[in-house]
N, C-alpha and C positions, 0 to 999 in steps of 0.2 A: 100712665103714659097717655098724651092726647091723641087725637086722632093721625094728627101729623105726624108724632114722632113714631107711632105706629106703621104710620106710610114710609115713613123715610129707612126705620128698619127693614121693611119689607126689600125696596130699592136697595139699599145697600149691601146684602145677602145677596142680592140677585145680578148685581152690579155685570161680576166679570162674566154669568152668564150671557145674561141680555146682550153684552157687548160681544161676545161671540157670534153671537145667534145673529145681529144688524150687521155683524163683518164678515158673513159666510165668505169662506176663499172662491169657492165657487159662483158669487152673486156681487162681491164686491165690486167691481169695476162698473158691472152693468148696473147696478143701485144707483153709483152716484152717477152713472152717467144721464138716468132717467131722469133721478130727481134733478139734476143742473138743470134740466130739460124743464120741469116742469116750474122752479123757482126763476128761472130765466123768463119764463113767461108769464109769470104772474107776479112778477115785482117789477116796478116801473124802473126804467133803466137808472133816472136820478135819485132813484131811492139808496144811497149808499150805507147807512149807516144802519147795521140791523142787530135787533135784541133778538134771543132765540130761548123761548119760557120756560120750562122744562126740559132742559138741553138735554138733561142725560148721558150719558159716555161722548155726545157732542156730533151727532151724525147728521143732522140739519144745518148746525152752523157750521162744520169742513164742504156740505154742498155751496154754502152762503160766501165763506171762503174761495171756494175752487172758481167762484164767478169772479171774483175779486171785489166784494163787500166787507167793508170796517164792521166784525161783528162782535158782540157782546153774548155768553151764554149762561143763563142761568139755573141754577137748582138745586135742592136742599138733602141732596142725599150725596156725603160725602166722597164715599167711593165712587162712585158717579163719575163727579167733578174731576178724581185723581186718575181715573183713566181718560178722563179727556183730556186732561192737561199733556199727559206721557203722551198721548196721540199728537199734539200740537208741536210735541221739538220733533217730530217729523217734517215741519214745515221750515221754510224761510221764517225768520221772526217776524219782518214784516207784513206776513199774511197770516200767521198766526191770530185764531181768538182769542179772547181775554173770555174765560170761566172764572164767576161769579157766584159765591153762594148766596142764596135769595130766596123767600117766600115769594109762589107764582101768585100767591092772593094779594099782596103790598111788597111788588117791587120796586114801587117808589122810594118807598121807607130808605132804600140803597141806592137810588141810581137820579134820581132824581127830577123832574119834570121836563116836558115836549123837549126828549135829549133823542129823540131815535125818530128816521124815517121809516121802518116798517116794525112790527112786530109779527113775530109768528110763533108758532106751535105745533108740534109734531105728535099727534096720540096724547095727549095732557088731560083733554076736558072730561077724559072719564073717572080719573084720579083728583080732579081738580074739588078744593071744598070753595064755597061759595063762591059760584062761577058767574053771578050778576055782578057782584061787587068785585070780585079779581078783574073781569074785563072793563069795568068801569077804571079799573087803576091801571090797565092796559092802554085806556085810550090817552090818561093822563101821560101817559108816556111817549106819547107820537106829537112830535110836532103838527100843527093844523093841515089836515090834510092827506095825513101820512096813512102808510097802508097796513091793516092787518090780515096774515094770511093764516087760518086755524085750519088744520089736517088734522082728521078723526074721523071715525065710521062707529057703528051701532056693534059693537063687539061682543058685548054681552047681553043679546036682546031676551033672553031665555034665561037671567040671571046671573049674577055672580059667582054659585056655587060651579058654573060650567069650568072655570077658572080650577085647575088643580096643579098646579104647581108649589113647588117646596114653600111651607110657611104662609101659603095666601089664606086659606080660613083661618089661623091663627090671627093674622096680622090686619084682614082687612074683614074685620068683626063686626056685630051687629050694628055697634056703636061707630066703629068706625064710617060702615056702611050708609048711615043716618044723614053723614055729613057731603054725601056725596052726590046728589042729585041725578046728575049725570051717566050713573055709572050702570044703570043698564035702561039707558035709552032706544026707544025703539025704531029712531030713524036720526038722519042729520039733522033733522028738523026743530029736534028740541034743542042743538048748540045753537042752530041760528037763532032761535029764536030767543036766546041768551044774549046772542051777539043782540041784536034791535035792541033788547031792554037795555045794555049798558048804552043806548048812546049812537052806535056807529049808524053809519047809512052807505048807499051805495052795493047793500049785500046780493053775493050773487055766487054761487052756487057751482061746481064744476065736477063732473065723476070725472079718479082717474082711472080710467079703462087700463089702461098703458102697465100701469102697478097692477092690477089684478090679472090680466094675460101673464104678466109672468111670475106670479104668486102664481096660477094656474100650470103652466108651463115648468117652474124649476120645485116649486113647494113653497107653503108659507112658512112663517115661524112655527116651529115645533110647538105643539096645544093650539093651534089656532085654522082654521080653515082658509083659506082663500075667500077675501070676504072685499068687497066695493066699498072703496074709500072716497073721502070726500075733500075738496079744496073751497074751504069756505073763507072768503078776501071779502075785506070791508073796508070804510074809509074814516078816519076822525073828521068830523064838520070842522 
């Protein structure tokens, strides 16, 4: 098994958890109400057409949605995809996303070039294998100009094995581990500093306080601490 389909097993065991855990009853409403909040202000209002890289059960692109952006979601773990889909005939069709299965490393390979004004990513770059050259096929993907916005924080600065949840040393293995650069980062610093190499300019940096007051305030995800995240937006030349 490669490393991906290693990751992708992982994710899809984990599927209807994780999707419980981002749709607490008790935290839903005010999740998306923040994050509108926060996508609202960091994507240019003409930016309509938006790709979302590791969608996952699809919790960034129904924010991208809820503002009324044409969005596209993608990612390789199939359970994933099929609860996002179920999520989606809860909408209007017209505002409904289209979910995509797609390698975040060569999403080109399926969607095809400067087709989208923004891209973004929600928690990916620490799962992500080769994260110069994924974001290098990121940029290919933005029209001239276009925006990318990457959310991630240093999650496992103390290592991976912090990580205990059902089948993660199993699944995200020595080998696996090898291919991950990212994945236990010891500040934002090393994604930006991803992001420059592939390419982008204009990078700039934002803590959301907002999301950690209430990770603080209600709990975070279960295995995880209340931890300062980041909104790192860049531009294709």
């Amino acid at each position: 098994m490669s490393a991906q389909e290693s990751i992708n097993a992982y994710w899809d065991q984990r599927a209807e958890t994780y999707h419980r855990l981002q749709q607490r009853p008790d935290r839903k409403n005010v999740d998306r109400e923040v994050w509108g909040d926060i996508m609202r202000d960091a994507l240019p209002s003409h930016a309509q057409r938006v790709l979302d890289i590791g969608t996952g059960s699809g919790f960034l692109a129904f924010v991208h949605s809820d503002v009324g952006k044409q969005v596209t979601g993608v990612d390789l773990s199939e359970q994933m995809l099929e609860i996002a889909r179920h999520e989606a005939l809860n909408l209007p069709e017209q505002q409904r996303p289209e979910f995509i299965m797609a390698d975040a490393v060569e999403p080109a390979l399926t969607l095809g070039e400067r087709t989208f004004d923004a891209v973004t990513s929600r928690y990916l770059m620490w799962t992500l294998r080769h994260p110069v050259e994924a974001l290098k096929n990121w940029r290919g993907l933005l029209v001239p100009g276009g925006t990318l916005i990457v959310i991630d924080a240093p999650w496992f600065p103390r290592g991976l094995d912090e990580n205990k949840t059902e089948n993660f040393a199993e699944l995200y293995d020595e080998t696996v581990r090898a291919e991950l650069p990212l994945a236990e980062a010891q500040s934002i610093e090393s994604t930006v500093a991803v992001i420059e190499r592939a390419g982008f300019i204009d990078i700039q940096v934002r803590e959301l306080t907002q999301v950690l007051e209430l990770d603080l305030a209600q709990g975070a995800t279960p295995g995880h601490q209340p931890t300062l995240q980041y909104l790192v937006s860049a531009t294709r030349p």
